[in-house]
C-alpha positions, 0 to 999 in steps of 0.5 A: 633531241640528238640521236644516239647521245642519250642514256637509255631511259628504262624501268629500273629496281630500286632496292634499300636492303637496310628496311627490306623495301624496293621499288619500280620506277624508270631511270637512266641508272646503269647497273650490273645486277639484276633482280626478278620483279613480281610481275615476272620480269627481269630488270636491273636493281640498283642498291640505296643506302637510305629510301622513304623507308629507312630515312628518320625524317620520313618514319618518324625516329628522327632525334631532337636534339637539346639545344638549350641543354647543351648551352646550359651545360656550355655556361656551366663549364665555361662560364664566368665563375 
């Protein structure tokens, strides 16, 4: 590899504030704010949206949607008479 061409690989917080869940991994993620970990070290967070945490699919709230239902209403609205 190249010197000097490449981000800095480094442990990195990843945070979801929507479930109160964060976790410590390596990235090459660049961030400006920084948060103290429980081992009592100083590394930068970087905020998610959605994580293993929050996301329906991995905690089960996930919506099944109706789709025989919606082409029954379909048909009675629009169907031939």
């Amino acid at each position: 590899m190249k010197k000097g061409i490449h981000p800095e690989y480094r442990p990195v917080v990843f945070r979801d504030a929507s479930a109160d869940y964060a976790f410590l991994t390596r990235s090459t993620a660049v961030s400006a704010k920084t948060v103290e970990w429980t081992d009592g070290n100083t590394y930068p967070v970087v905020d998610v949206d959605v994580s293993s945490a929050s996301h329906p699919f991995y905690t089960g709230r996930g919506r099944v949607i109706d789709t025989a239902g919606r082409v029954e209403k379909f048909k009675q609205r629009y169907g031939k008479s």
